[in-house]
C-alpha positions in Angstrom: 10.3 31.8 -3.2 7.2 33.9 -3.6 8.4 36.1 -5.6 9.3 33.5 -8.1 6.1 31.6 -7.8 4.6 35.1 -9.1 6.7 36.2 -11.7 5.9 32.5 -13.1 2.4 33.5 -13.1 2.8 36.1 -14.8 5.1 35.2 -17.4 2.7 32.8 -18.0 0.0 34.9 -18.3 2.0 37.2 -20.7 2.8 33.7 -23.4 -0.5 32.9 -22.9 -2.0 36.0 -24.1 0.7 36.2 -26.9 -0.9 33.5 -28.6 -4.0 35.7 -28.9 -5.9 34.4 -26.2 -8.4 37.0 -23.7 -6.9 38.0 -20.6 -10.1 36.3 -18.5 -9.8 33.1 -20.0 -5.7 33.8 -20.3 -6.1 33.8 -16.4 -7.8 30.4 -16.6 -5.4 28.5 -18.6 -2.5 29.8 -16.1 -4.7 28.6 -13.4 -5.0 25.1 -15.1 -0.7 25.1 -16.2 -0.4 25.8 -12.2 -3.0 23.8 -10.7 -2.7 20.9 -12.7 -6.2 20.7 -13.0 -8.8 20.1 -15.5 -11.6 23.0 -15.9 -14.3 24.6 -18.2 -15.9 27.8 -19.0 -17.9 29.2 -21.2 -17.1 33.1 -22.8 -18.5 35.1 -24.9 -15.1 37.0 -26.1 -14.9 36.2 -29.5 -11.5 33.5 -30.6 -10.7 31.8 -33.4 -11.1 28.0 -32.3 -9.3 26.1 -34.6 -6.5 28.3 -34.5 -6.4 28.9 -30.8 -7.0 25.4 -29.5 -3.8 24.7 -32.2 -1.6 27.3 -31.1 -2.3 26.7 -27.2 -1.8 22.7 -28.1 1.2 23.5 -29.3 2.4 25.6 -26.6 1.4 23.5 -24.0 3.3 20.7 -25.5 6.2 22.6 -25.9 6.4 23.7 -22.4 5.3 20.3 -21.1 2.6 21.4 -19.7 0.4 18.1 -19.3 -2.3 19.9 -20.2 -4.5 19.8 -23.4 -6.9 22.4 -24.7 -10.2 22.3 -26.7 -12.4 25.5 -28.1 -15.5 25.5 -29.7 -18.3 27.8 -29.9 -21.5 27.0 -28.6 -23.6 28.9 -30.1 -24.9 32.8 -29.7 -21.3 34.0 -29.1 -20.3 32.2 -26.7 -17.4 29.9 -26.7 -17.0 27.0 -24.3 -12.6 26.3 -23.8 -11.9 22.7 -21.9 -8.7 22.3 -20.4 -7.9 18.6 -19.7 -5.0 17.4 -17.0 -3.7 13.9 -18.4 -3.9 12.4 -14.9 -7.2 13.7 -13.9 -10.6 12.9 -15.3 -12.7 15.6 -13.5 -13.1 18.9 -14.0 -13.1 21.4 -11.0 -13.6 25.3 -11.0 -11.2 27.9 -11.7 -9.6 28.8 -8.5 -9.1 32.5 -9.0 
């Protein structure tokens, strides 16, 4: 069962980073897909917003993952992502 619970992980990690997302905030979303939770963070590795919070819209819906995704930069290179869990309304930490 382990071993499963892993290899989900990381085939996670591998479609998330497919749709051009950074492995650190890659890492993040899984965390969020697996926690069920809500979370932000702010990055400075450089996405296309639009694009990316489209793409990993899409893919979350697709997996139905009830997750939804927001990027936008904030200013001086840094970009703030915001994950949102349907049935929560806070936001916790990453756990990893």
């Amino acid at each position: 069962m382990a071993g499963e619970t892993k290899k989900g992980m990381y085939e996670l990690l591998a479609e998330v980073m497919a749709l051009g997302a950074p492995r650190s905030d890659a890492e993040l979303v899984v965390d969020a897909i697996m926690t069920q939770r809500s979370a932000s963070w702010i990055n400075n590795e450089t996405v296309e917003c639009a694009a990316m919070t489209e793409k990993l819209n899409k893919y979350l819906s697709e997996n139905s993952h009830q997750i939804s995704a927001k990027i936008g930069e904030v200013g001086m290179g840094k970009f703030i992502w915001e994950l949102k869990a349907a049935h929560r309304e806070e936001y916790f930490p990453p756990t990893f």
